[in-house]
Backbone bond lengths (Angstrom), bond angles and torsions (degrees), N, CA, C in turn:
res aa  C-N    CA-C-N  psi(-1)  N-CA   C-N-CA  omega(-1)  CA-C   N-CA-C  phi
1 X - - - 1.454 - - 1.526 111.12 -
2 X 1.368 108.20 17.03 1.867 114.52 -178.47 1.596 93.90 -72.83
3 X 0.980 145.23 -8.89 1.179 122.64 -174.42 1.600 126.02 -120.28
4 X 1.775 107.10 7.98 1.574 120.80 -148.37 1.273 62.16 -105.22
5 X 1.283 147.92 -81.23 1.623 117.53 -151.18 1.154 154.01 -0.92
6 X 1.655 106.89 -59.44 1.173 138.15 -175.25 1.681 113.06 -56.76
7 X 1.791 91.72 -65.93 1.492 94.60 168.82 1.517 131.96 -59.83
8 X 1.372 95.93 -30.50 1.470 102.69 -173.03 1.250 117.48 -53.02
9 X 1.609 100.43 -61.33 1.404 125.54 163.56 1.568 128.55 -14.90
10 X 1.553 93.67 -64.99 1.046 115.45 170.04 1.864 125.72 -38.04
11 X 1.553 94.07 -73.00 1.642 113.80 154.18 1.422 126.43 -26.50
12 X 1.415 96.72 -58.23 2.077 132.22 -171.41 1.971 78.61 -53.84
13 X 1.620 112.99 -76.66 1.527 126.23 -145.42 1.719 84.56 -60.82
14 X 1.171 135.79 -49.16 1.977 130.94 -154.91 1.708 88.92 -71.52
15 X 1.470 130.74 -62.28 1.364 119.73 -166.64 1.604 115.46 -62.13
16 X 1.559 111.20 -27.16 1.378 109.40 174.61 1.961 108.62 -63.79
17 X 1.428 100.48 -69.09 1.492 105.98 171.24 1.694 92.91 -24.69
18 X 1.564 120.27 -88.56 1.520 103.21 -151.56 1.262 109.22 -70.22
19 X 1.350 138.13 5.58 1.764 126.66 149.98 1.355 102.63 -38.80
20 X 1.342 97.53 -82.24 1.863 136.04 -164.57 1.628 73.11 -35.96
21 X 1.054 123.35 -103.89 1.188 118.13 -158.25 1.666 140.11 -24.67
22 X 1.474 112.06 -43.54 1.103 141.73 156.49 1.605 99.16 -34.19
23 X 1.200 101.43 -102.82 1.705 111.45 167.76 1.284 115.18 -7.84
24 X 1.032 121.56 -41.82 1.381 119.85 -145.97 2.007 115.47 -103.54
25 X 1.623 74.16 -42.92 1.882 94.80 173.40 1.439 115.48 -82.90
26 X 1.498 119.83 -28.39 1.167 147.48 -173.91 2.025 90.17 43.14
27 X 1.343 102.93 81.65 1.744 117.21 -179.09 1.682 110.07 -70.04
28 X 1.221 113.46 -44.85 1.325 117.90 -158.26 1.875 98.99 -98.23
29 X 1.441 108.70 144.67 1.319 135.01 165.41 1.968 114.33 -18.76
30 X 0.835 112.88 116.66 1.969 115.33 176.75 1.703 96.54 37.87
31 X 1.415 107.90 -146.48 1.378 131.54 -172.97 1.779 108.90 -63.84
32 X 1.341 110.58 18.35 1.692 92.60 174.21 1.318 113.74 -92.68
33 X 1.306 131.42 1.24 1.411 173.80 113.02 1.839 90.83 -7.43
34 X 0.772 122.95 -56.65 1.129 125.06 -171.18 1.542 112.25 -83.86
35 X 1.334 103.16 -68.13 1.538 99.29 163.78 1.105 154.24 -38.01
36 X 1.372 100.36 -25.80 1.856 126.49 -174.02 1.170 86.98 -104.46
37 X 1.384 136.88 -77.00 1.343 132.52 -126.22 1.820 114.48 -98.10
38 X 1.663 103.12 -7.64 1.808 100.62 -170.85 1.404 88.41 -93.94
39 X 1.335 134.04 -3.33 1.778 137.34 -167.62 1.528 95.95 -95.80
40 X 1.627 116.81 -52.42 1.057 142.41 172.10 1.735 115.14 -29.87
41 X 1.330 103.92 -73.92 1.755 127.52 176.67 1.839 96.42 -66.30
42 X 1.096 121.91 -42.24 1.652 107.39 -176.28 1.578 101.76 -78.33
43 X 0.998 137.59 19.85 1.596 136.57 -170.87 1.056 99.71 -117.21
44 X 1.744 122.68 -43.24 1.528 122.37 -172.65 1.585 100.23 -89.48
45 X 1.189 121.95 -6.66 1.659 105.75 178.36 1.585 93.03 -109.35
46 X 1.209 131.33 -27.42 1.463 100.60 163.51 1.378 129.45 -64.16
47 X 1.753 115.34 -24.56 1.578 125.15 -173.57 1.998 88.81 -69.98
48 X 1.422 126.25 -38.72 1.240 107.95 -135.61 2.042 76.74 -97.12
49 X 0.910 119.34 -46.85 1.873 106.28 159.41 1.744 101.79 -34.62
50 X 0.769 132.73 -58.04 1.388 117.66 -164.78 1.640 128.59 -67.27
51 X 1.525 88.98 -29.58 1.583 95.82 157.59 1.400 122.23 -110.73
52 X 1.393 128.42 18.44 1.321 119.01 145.43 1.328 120.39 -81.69
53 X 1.575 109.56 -21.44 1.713 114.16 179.50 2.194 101.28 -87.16
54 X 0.924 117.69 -5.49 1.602 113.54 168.53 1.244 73.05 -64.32
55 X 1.874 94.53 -87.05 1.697 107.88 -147.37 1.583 116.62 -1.63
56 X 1.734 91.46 -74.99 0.947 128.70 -156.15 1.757 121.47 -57.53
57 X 1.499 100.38 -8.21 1.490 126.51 -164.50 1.931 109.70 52.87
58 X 0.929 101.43 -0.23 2.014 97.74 160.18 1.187 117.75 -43.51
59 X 1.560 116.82 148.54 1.780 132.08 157.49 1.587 90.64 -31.54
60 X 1.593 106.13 148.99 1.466 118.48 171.82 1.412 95.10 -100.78
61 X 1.624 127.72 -36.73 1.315 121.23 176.27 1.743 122.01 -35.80
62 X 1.097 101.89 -53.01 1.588 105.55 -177.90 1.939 109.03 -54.73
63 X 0.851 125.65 -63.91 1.684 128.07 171.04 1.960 96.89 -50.71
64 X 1.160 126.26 -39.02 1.717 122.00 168.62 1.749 99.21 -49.80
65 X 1.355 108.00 -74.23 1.176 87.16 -170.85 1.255 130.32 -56.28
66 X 1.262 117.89 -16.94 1.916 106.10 177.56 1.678 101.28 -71.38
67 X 1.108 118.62 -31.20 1.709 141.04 -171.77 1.337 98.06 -61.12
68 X 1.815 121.77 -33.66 1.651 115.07 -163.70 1.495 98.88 -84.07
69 X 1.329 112.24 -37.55 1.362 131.85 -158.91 1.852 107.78 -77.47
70 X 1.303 115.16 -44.81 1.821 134.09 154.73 1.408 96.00 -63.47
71 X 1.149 146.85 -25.44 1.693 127.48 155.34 1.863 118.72 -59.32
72 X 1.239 114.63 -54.93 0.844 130.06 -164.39 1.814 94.21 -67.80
73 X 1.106 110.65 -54.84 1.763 112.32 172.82 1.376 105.42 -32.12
74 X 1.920 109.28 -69.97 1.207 112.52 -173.79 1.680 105.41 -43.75
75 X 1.498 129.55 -55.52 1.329 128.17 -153.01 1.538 94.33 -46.49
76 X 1.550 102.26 -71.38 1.851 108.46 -178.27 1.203 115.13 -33.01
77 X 1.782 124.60 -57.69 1.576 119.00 -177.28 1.691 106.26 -41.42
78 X 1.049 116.30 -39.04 1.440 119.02 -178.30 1.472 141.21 -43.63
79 X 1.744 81.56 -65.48 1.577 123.43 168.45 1.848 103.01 -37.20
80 X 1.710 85.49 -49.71 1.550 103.06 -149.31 1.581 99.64 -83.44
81 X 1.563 135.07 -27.77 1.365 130.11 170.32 1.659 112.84 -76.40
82 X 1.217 111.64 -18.81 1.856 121.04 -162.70 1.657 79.40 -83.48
83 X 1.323 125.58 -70.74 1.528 133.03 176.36 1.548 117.09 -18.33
84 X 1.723 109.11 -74.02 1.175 134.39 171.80 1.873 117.75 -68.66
85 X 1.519 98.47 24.96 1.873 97.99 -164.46 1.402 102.64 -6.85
86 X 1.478 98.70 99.38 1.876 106.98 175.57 2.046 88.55 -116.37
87 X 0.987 129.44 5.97 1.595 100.76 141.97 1.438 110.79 -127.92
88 X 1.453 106.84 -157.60 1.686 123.38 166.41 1.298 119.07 -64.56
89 X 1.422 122.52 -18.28 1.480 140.43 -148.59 0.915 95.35 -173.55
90 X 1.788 112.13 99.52 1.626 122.95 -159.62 1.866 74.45 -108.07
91 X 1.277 104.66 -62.49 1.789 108.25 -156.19 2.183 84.71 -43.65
92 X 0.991 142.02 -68.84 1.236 134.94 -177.76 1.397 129.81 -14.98
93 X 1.439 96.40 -59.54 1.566 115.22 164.19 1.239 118.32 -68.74
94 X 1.167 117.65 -33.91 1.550 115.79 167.48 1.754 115.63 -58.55
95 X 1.324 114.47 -57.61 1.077 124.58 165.26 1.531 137.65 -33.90
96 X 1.718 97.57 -26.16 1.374 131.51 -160.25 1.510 108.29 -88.47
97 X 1.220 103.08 -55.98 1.454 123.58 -156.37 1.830 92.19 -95.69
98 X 1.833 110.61 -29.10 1.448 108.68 159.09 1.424 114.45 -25.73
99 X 1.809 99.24 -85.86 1.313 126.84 -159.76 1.834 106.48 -60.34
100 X 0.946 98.70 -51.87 1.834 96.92 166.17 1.457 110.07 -38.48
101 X 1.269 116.81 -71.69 1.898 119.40 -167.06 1.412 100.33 -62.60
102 X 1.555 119.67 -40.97 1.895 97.59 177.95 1.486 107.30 -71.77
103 X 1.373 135.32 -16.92 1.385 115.14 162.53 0.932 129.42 -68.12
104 X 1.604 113.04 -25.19 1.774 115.19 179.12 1.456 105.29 -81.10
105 X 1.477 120.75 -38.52 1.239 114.12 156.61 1.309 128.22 -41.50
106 X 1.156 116.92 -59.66 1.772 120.09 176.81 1.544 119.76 -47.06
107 X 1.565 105.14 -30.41 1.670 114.76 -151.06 1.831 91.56 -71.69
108 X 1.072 115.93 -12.03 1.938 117.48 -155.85 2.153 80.91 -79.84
109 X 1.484 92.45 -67.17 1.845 76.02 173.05 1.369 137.72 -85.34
110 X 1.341 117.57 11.21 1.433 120.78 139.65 1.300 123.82 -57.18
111 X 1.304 122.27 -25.75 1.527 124.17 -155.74 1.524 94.96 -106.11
112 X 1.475 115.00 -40.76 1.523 102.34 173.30 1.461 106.67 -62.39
113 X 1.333 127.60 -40.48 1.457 131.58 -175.28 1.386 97.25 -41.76
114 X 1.177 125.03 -61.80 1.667 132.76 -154.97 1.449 101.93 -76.29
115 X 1.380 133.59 -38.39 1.040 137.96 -147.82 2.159 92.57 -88.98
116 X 1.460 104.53 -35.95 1.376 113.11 166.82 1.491 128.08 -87.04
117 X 0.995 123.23 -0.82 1.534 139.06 176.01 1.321 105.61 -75.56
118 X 1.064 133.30 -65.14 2.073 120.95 -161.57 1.514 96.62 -40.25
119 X 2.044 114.92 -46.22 1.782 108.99 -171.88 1.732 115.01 -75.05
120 X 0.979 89.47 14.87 2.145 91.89 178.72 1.212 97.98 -107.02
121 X 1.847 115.49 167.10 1.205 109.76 149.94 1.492 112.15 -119.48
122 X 1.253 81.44 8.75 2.157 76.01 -175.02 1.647 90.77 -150.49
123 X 1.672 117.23 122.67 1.247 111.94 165.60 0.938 134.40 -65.62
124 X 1.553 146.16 168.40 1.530 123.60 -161.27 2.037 89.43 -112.32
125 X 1.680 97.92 162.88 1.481 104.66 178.10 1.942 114.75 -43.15
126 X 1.370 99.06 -57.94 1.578 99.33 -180.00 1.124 107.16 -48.05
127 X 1.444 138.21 -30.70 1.550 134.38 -168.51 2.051 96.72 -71.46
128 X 1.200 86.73 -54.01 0.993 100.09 -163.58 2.114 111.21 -65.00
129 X 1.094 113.09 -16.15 1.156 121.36 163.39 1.427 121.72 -80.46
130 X 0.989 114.49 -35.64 1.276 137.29 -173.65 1.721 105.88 -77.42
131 X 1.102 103.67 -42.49 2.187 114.00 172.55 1.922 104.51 -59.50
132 X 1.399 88.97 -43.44 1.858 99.59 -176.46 1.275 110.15 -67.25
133 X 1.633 95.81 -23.50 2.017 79.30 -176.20 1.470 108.68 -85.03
134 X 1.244 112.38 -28.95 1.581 131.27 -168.45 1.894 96.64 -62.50
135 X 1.291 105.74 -49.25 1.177 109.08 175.42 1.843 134.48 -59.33
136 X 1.575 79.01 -34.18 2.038 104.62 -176.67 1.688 87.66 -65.47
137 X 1.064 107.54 -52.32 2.043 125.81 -148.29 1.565 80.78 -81.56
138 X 1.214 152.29 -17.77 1.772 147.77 170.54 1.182 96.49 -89.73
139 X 1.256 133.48 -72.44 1.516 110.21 -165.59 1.596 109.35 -83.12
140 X 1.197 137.50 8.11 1.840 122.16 157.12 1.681 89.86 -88.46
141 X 1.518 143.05 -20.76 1.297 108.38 170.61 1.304 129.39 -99.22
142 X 1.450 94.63 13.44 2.041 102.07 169.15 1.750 77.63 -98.61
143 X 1.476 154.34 -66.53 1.199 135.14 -160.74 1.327 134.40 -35.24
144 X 1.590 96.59 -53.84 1.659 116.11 150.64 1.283 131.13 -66.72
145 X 1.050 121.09 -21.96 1.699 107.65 147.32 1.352 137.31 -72.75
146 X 1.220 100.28 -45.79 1.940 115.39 156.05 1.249 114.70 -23.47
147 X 1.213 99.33 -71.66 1.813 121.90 179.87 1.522 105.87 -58.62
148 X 1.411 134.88 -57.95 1.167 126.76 167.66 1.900 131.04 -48.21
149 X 1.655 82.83 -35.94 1.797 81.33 170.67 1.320 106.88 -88.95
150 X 0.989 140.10 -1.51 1.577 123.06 -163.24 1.825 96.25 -91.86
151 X 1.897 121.25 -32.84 1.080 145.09 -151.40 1.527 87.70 -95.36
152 X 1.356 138.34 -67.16 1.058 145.92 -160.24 1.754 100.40 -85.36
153 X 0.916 144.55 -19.91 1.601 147.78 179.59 1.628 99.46 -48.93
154 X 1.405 101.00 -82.78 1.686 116.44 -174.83 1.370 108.89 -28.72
155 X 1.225 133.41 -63.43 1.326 166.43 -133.49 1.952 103.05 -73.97
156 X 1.464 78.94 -72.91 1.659 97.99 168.20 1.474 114.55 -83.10
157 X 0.928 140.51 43.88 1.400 157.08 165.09 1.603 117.80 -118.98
158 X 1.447 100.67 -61.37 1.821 116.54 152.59 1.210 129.58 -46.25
159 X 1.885 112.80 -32.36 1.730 112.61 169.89 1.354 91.81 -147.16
160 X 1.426 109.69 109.00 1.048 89.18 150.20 1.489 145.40 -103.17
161 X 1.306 135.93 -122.92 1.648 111.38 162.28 1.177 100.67 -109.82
């Protein structure tokens, strides 16, 4: 992981900037400001915890748990836009902000996994079930975003605010 820093970082520092920003300009129409952008800013300060604790050679667990806890946010933001149909494609967003919070959820025992792995030599099945879900729950929430930006791109290009 000597080399995920850099990029991460990178990633971690652009989503924080457009949190901070978000927050700050409050760009988008009433409370979507809220929706997008407080999920937004907790994503880039958990990514940029995660590569100050590489860097830094720290437990990865500790940055997991803020990561389990920013899942569970995401789950609620969800709950709470699918509830409030705050888009066109509430079940989507629901789906969205689903698959996001069980990854941030998952990431707390991924990180103990990793953080306990160099002293093993063979991971055990639960570990190993537990990596697959983390993995299943990452790529359906890059799928569902894909799909959401590709649908929502056009749209907001034609009006914007």
């Amino acid at each position: 992981m000597k080399q995920g820093p850099v990029p991460l970082g990178i990633l971690g520092g652009i989503v924080t900037i457009m949190g901070i920003y978000g927050e700050m300009a409050w760009p988008l129409p009433g409370s979507y400001n809220i929706l997008f952008y407080d999920p937004y800013l907790i994503l880039g300060t958990v990514d940029l915890m995660i590569v100050a604790s590489i860097f830094l050679g720290y437990r990865l667990q500790y940055s997991g748990i803020v990561a389990m806890f920013a899942g569970f946010i995401a789950i609620y933001y969800g709950i709470s836009a699918y509830i409030q149909q705050m888009t066109s494609s509430p079940l989507a967003m629901l789906g969205l902000y689903t698959a996001f919070g069980a990854t941030g959820i998952l990431t707390f025992p991924v990180t103990v996994i990793y953080d306990m792995l160099p002293g093993r030599k063979k991971a055990s099945t639960l570990w190993t079930v537990v990596l697959i879900l983390f993995w299943i729950g990452l790529f359906a929430s890059a799928v569902l975003a894909s799909v959401t930006a590709i649908l929502a791109v056009p749209q907001h290009l034609l009006h914007p605010p």
